[in-house]
Each structure stands twice: as C-alpha cells, then as structure tokens.
C-alpha positions, 0 to 999 in steps of 0.5 A: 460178446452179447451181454447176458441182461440183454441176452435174458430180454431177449429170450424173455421177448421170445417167449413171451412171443411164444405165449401170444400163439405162434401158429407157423412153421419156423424154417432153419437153413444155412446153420450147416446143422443135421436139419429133420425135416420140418413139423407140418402147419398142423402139428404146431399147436396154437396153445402149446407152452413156450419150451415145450413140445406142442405134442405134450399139449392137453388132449381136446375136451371133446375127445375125452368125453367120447370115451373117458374110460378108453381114453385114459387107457390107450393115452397113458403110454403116450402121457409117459412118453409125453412127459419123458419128451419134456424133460429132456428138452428141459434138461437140454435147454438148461445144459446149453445155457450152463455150457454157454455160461460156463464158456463151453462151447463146443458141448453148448453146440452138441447140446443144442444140435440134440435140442433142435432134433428134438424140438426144432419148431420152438423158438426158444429153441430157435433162439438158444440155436442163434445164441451158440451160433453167435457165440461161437461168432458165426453172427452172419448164421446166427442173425439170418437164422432169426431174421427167418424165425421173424418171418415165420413168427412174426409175433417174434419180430421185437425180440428178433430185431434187438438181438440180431441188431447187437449181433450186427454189431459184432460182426461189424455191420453197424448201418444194419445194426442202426436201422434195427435199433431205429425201427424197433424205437418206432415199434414200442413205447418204451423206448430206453433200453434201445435208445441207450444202446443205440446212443452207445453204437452211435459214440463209438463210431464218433457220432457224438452230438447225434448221440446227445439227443438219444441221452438227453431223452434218456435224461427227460424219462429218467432212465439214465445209467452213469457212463451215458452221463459220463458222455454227456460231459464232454461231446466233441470226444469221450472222457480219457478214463472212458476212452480206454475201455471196451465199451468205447471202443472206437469202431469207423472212421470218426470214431477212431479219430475222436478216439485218438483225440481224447488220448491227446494223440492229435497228430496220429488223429489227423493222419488217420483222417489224412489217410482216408482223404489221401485214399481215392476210393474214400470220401469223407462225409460232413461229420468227418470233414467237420472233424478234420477242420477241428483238428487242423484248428488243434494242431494250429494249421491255420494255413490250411483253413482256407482251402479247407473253409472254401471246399467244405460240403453244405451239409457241414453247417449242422455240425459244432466241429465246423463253427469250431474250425471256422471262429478258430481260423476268423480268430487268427484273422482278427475278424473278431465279429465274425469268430464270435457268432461263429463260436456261437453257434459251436457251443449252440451245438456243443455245450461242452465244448469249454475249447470254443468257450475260451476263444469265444472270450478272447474274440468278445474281449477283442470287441471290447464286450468285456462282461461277456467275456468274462462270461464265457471263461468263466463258462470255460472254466465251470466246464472243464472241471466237470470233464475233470471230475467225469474222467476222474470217474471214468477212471476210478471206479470208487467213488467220493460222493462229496465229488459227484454233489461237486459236479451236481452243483457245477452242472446247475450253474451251467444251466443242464439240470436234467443232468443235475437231476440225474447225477443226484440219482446216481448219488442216492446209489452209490449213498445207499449202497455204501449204507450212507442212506436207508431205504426209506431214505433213499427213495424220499430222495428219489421222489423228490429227485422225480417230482423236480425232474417232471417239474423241469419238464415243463420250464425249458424258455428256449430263448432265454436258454440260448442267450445263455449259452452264448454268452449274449452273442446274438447267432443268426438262423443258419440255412443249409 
C-alpha cells in the first residue's frame, strides 16, 4: 500500500494547496457515498483554514464596526456552534487517520462518510476520503476522485498528480502512472523524490538502462538512497538480494524476465518472452526483442541468432542487450573485429555489464590486442566483485562498513566516482549510526563528500571517458 512518507507529502501539498486559497467548489462522484448537496461558490471562504469549516472564518471587520455590542450578542451562539463544528471535524480527521493507521478499515470509512457530511467542500477532506478509498483498494474511485479535486482546485494539481500516480500504480495502470510522474518532473524544481520513484517503477517493468538516467541524476544532486545505488551496480538485471523483495517486484513483460534472469532462472526467462512471441495478439517491442537476443546469447543458441539479428526492428540499435546478443554470436563466428565494436558499444551502454567485458577480451585477445584485453578482464573482474558486494548487501541487512569502503574503492577505479561519492554518504550513515562517528564528525565528512561531488561536476572529459570504457576499442556513431 501507499507509503506513509509519501502519503504525509502529499497531504502536506494539499494543504499547503489549501492555504494558497482554493476558491472553487470540489465535486465528489462515482465513490458510491451518501453525497449532500455541494456548498454553493459563495460559501467557500478565500481565507478559510485548511482542515476547517470555512464557515468558522473571522466575521469581516466591517460588520463588527456596525454594531460591536449587538454583534457579540447575536454571534455568540453561533461562535459556539462554530467551535463545537470544528472540533468534531478535528476529532473525525484524527479518528480516520489512527483507523487507517491501525489497518481499520471499515471504522476509517464510517469516520470519513461522517467527516464529508460535515466537511465536504475541504480537500483535506477530499484527500483522507481518497486515502480510505485506496486502501481499501478501490484505486479507480480513489484517483478520479482527486483527478476531479484537480479540476476544481487546480492549486491542488501537484499533490493530486503524485498520489494518484502511486495509486496507478496499485491498480496496475503503469504507462498512466509514467505520465504523472513525468509531467510532474516538468511542473517543479526539485525533481528528486519523483525521479527516485519513477526510476523504481521503471526497474520493475525492467526498464533498467531508461532508469540509470533518472539515478544518476539522483547521484549528481546528491539525493540518493542505498537501494537505488544497489541498481546501479548491475543494470542489465537487479541484484539476486533486491530481486526477492516487494519493492523489485517484477511488474510486465521485461520486467518479469529481467526478474527470472537475476534468480538464474534462464530458461524460465526465455519461455516467458517465447510465450509472448508465440501469442499472435502480442508484439515484443525493442527493449524485449533486445532482451530475447541476450538470453538466447545466455542459453547458447546461437543457432537461432541469425534469424534473430536479420528480423530485428531499427529502433534495437539504442539498446546494450542487442550489442550484447550481436558481439556474442560475431564472437562465435570468429568475426573478432566486428564482436569487439559490437561489445563496445554494449558496455557504452551498460557499464556493468562484466558479461560483455569478458567477451570483449577474448575478441581483443583473438586480435592479438593483448594489453587491451587484458584491460577489459580486469574491468570484468573490478565488476563483478561490486555486484558481489551489492547483492551481499542486498541481502543482508548489516552492514560491514569496511565492505562498503571496498566497494567505494572499487567503483573509483572503474572510473564512476558520483557512485563512489554516494556510497561514501552512505558510510557516513551507517558510521554515525553504529557511534562509529559523531556528529560533528559526520557532517565534516558530508561536506567534503559535497564539495568533491560539485567538483565532479565539472570535470566529466567525455572523450577520454569513452576510450576508457572501451578498453580503447574505437566505436563508430550508430544512426538509427
């Protein structure tokens, strides 16, 4: 279900919506709730608070000066009222969120049925209806429910698109829940929070390499958690540890082979995508037709390569799993030349991937390019030990500090530093918590760590940075 950090964002956003002045009526159908009828545009009070009847609003200043005496006589029953209004809605709010909290369900939506009597027009209000809505997984009410508070409120419109976005995902509409995130990354400045779950929606539809974008943004502000660096360490598919947890559920098509392929599951990965080629009312798009070239390299069929290499679409070129299924059957061709530009241009792509590093030495070696090939398994190598180390991690939740500095070294030889840098920050953590470090301590070391990555910023030679992933392998331009 919806996480509560970002559950508290979001109700956080809405009433920080509520503040700006929300000044029109909210509509609320299709929730199968006892609707009242809506408050007229009048009633809704430009200063009322967020969480409060906008009837409890002051009384205009100029009504009092009238007649002050009468005014306090006649309003102070309705003061009383007022007040007494207010602290039920309070009392409602709070009972909602602790049912909720407490996995209540039913008493959450009795409590919130009573609250929208109540309080209907606020969209806090709105918002906490939603939220029962959602977890009582009725997401499809739930998100059109705040799509129409969007329309009515449009200062809402942030806090609207990231909720319902997570909700979309629940309910399994994952190209809706993209578009959200992407329209809210091009809506606000800080960008991170959506691009961390974004980049995780991506990776569980197996959409890794589109993912290490958004992450290595992540890395460049400096706002990046351990699991997202985790992925980082192996792109073609997640860490074995990662792969068996809910938060790498595997969701599509990709994603479920990328899945089984991390689990060392090969065979049951090709059925899966052999399924779906075999389905006539399916049709495997680039990133899936790349993929089952990798694996047939994987399972060894090279004999059905061929048909494979001659029938895939143009839009393939982009992706590292094709350049993988191509040097690997080149390789077996003895077409040494060939398999070494075409395995460089797969660790072009995918850093990670020590697989093409080892193929990549044999074609080099093949060549007679011994010192590059000996580059590249020793990158393969350098490689596979930080995989080994993530998915230690990934699967153990202690953590052995001199491990992590392991690691860090391992990544600044292969040339990633922001990742270097970032796993530095997550030492500091894990240092401070274990009183390994102080405070004062700890956040010298967070400065410096800061002040390096800004540093990094500015000092990416991309040229020179290319010849070093390749080993020296010269890669031509690819035209799609």
């Amino acid at each position: 279900m919806p996480s509560p950090s970002l559950r508290c964002m979001m109700m956080a956003l809405a009433s920080l919506a509520c503040m700006c002045g929300c000044s029109r009526e909210a509509t609320v159908d299709e929730t199968r709730l006892n609707d009242d009828p809506p408050r007229k545009i009048s009633e809704l009070s430009q200063t009322g608070s967020p969480g409060r009847p906008t009837d409890a609003s002051p009384p205009d200043s100029r009504s009092w000066a009238v007649d002050k005496n009468s005014a306090i006589g006649s309003s102070s029953t309705e003061f009383m009222e007022q007040e007494s209004t207010v602290s039920n809605t309070a009392k409602l709010q709070e009972g909602t969120i602790a049912a909720l909290d407490s996995g209540d369900l039913d008493i959450a939506f009795e409590l919130v049925r009573e609250l929208r009597r109540v309080d209907g027009e606020n969209p806090q209000t709105i918002f906490l209806m939603a939220r029962v809505l959602a977890e009582k997984r009725r997401f499809r009410q739930a998100v059109k429910m705040l799509d129409d508070l969007a329309l009515q409120f449009p200062d809402t419109r942030l806090a609207v698109l990231g909720q319902t976005a997570e909700w979309l995902v629940f309910q399994g509409d994952w190209q809706a829940a993209e578009e959200r995130y992407r329209i809210l990354n091009g809506l606000v400045d800080e960008t991170s929070l959506i691009d961390r779950l974004l980049s995780r929606l991506l990776m569980r539809q197996g959409r890794r390499v589109e993912a290490n974008v958004l992450l290595r943004r992540l890395c460049r502000v400096g706002n990046v958690e351990e699991m997202d660096l985790r992925s980082l360490l192996s792109l073609s598919c997640p860490l074995p540890g990662d792969a068996v947890t809910d938060a790498f559920e595997p969701i599509g098509l990709e994603g479920t082979a990328r899945h089984a392929i991390s689990l060392g599951q090969l065979a049951v990965a090709g059925e899966v995508l052999q399924e779906a080629v075999n389905d006539s009312s399916a049709v495997l798009g680039p990133a899936e037709y790349a993929l089952q070239g990798r694996l047939l390299a994987l399972l060894k069929q090279f004999d059905r390569l061929p048909e494979w290499i001659n029938s895939a679409p143009e839009e393939i070129k982009q992706y590292s799993d094709y350049w993988f299924a191509l040097g690997a059957y080149q390789l077996q061709q003895a077409d040494f030349s060939l398999a070494a530009e075409s395995l460089g241009h797969a660790v072009l792509r995918d850093q990670t991937d020590f697989r093409a590093y080892k193929m990549l030495g044999e074609a080099l070696n093949q060549m007679g390019k011994s010192d590059q090939a000996k580059l590249a398994n020793e990158r393969a190598g350098l490689i596979e030990q930080t995989v080994r180390l993530g998915n230690e991690m990934a699967s153990n939740p202690q953590r052995d500090v001199r491990k992590i500095s392991v690691l860090i070294e391992l990544l600044e030889r292969l040339q990633r530093p922001l990742e270097a840098l970032a796993w530095r920050g997550i030492q500091v953590a894990y240092g401070r918590a274990n009183a390994m470090l102080d405070e004062a301590a700890a956040r010298n070391v967070l400065q410096m760590i800061n002040q390096k990555r800004i540093a990094q910023l500015g000092e990416i030679d991309t040229a020179a940075k290319r010849i070093f992933v390749t080993c020296g392998v010269e890669v031509s331009p690819v035209t799609r």
